[in-house]
C-alpha positions in Angstrom: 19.9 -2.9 4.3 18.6 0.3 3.1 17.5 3.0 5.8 13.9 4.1 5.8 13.1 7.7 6.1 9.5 9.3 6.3 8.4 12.2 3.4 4.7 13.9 2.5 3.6 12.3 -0.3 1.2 13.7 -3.3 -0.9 11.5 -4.4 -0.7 10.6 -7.8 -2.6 8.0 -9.7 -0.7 6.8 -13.1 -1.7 4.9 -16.2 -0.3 4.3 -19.6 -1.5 8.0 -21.0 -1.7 10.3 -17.7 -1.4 11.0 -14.3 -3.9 12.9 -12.1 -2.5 14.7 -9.3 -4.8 14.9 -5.9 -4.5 18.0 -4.5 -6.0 18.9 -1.4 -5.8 21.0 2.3 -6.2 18.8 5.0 -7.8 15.4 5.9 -10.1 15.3 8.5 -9.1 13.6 11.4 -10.5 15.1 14.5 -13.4 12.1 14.9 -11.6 9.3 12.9 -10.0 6.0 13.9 -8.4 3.0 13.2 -11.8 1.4 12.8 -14.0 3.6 11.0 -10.9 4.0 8.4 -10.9 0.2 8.3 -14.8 0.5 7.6 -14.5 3.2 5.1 -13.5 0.2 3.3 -15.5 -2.0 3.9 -18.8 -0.2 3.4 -17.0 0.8 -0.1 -17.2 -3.3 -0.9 -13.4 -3.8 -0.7 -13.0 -7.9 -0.3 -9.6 -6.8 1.8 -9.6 -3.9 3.5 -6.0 -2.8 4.6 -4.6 -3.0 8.3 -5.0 0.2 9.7 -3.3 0.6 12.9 -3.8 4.1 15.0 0.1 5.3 16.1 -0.7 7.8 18.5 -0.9 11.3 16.2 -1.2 9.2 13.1 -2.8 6.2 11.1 -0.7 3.1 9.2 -2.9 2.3 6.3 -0.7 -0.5 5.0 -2.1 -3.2 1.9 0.1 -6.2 2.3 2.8 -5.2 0.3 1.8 -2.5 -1.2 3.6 1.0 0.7 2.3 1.6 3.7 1.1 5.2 4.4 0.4 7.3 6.6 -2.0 10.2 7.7 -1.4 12.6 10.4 -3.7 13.5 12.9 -1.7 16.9 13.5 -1.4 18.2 10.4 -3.9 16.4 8.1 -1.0 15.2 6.0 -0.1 12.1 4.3 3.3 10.7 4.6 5.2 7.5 3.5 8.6 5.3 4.2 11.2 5.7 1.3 14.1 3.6 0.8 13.9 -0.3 1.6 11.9 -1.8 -1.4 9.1 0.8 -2.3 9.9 3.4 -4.6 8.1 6.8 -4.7 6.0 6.1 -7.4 4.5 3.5 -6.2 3.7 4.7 -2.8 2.2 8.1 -4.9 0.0 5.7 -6.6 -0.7 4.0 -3.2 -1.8 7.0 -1.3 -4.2 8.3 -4.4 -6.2 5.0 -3.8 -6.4 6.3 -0.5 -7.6 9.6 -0.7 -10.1 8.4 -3.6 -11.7 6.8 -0.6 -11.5 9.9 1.6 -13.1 11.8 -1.1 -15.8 9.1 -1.2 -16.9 9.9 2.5 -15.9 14.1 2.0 -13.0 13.4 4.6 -10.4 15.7 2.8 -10.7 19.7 2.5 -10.1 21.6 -0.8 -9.7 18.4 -2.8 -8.7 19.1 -6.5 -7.9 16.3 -9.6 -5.9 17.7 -12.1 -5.0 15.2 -15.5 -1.7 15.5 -17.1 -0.5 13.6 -19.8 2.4 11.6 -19.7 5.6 12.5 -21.3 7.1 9.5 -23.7 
């Protein structure tokens, strides 16, 4: 079985043509929890929002079985589990559908979309 280790993530949301990178500052966390993430969701129509489960200094946001990740309440940070059966790329994809929904509800500081097309 392959070991799991934790790594920030950028997210990154890919299609044939391009990618666009998120950047951003911080996410803010100081009033959020498990439930209003979970509502976030919900209020944004999603017919299944994802499990969100509040880990002491940090959220799971995990979309049976897509990559879980993972925001920290210390840093602002998202974060992600590499090695077992996600790859990176799919858990940078992952975390941009993420903070498109943070964006949504001007949760994240300094957020930034650059578009760069993708090499053949």
């Amino acid at each position: 079985m392959d070991s799991l280790s934790i790594v920030e993530i950028m997210p990154i949301e890919y299609d044939k043509r391009r990618k666009v990178v998120h950047t951003y500052s911080k996410i803010c966390t100081q009033d959020m929890t498990a439930q209003r993430l979970r509502d976030l969701y919900i209020n944004l129509g999603f017919k299944n929002a994802p499990v969100v489960t509040h880990l002491g200094e940090a959220f799971l946001i995990t979309f049976f079985p897509k990559p879980p990740i993972i925001i920290s309440k210390s840093d602002g940070r998202m974060y992600t589990f590499v090695g077992g059966k996600w790859d990176l790329k799919e858990a940078q994809h992952q975390a941009s559908l993420v903070m498109r929904v943070l964006v949504e509800f001007d949760l994240v500081g300094n957020h930034k979309r650059r578009s760069v097309r993708r090499r053949k």
